[in-house]
N, C-alpha and C positions, 0 to 999 in steps of 0.2 A: 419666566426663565430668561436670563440674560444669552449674548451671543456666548462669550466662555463656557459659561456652563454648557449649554447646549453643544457646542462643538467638543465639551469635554465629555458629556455624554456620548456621543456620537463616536469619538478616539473610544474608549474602552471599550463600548460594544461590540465597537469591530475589532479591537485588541483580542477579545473573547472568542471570535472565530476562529483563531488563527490557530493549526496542530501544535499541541503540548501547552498552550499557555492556562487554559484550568489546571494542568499535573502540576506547573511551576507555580501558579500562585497556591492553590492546597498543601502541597509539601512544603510550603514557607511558614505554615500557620503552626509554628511552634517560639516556644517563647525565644529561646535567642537567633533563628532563624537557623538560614544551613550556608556553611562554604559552599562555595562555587563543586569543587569537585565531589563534594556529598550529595549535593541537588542532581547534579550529571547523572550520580551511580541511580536515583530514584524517576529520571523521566527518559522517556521512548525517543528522545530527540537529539540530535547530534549538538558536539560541543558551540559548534560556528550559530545554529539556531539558535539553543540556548541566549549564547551571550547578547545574541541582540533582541530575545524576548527581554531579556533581564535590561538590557538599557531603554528599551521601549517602555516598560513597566516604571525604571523608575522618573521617567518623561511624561510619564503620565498619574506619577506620583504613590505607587501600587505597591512602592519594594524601593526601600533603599541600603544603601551600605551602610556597614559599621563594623565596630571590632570588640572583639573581647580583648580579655588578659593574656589569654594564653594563646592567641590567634599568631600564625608568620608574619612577620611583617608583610611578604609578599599576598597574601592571602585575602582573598574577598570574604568577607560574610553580607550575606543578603536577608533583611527582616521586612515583612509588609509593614504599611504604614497605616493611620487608622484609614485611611482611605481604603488601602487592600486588603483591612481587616474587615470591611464592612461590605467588598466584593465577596471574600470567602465566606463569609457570612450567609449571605445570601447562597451561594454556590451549594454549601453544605446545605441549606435548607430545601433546595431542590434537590438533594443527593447527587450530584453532580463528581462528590470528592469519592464518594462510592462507584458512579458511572469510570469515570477516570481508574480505580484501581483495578477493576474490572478489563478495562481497555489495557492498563499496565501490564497485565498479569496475562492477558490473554497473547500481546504481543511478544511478552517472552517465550510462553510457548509457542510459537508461531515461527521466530527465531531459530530456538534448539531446534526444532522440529526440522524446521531451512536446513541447518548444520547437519545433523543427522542425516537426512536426504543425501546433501553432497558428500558428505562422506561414504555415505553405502555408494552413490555412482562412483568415484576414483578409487573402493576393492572392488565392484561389481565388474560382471561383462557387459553392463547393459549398455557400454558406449563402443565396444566393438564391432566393426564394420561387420561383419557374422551375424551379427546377435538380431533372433535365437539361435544358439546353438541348435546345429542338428544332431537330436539324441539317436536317431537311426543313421546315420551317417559313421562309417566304420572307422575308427584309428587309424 
């Protein structure tokens, strides 16, 4: 194994550590890839990470840009490249694209769930200096 390769091994595996970057390279493994703001709506991680998964990915050769016909001009599309087709490859073969939906899914609920919460404390009493109310305690 040469110094490159070996240091390019080394870059991806720790790439692979890092939160969301299995959601983003799985959700890419379609044939024309996904706009930036499509990929957004399907991974757990905020825009500012994202983009620098996505620039790290494609420095390490994993995912690159392109465009269709009908694309904005303004507009990214990101597709893996055979390199990140042969990382997802792998991935799915350890169910990993499975682990991650799994992970997606449970964070949304986990999310709502957050929302829901605060929302019952700002109708509730329960942040009233009182609270509990005293139910024996006369009008």
């Amino acid at each position: 194994m040469d110094h490159w390769s070996g240091c390019m091994s080394f870059d991806i595996a720790g790439f692979l550590e890092r939160e969301g970057v299995i959601g983003v390279l799985t959700r890419l493994d379609t044939e024309n890839g996904l706009l930036n703001g499509e990929l957004e709506d399907q991974v757990h991680i905020s825009q500012t990470t994202l983009s620098k998964h996505l620039g790290d990915a494609q420095r390490l050769d994993l995912v690159s840009e392109t465009r269709l016909a009908g694309d904005h001009g303004n507009s990214k599309r990101y597709v893996l490249t055979d390199r990140g087709e042969a990382v997802v490859g792998r991935l799915r073969e350890m169910g990993l694209d499975e682990a991650y939906e799994q992970l997606f899914e449970a964070t949304q609920t986990l999310n709502s769930g957050k929302e829901e919460v605060q929302d019952w404390i700002e109708d509730s009493q329960v942040t009233h200096p009182d609270y509990p109310p005293d139910r024996d305690r006369p009008n």
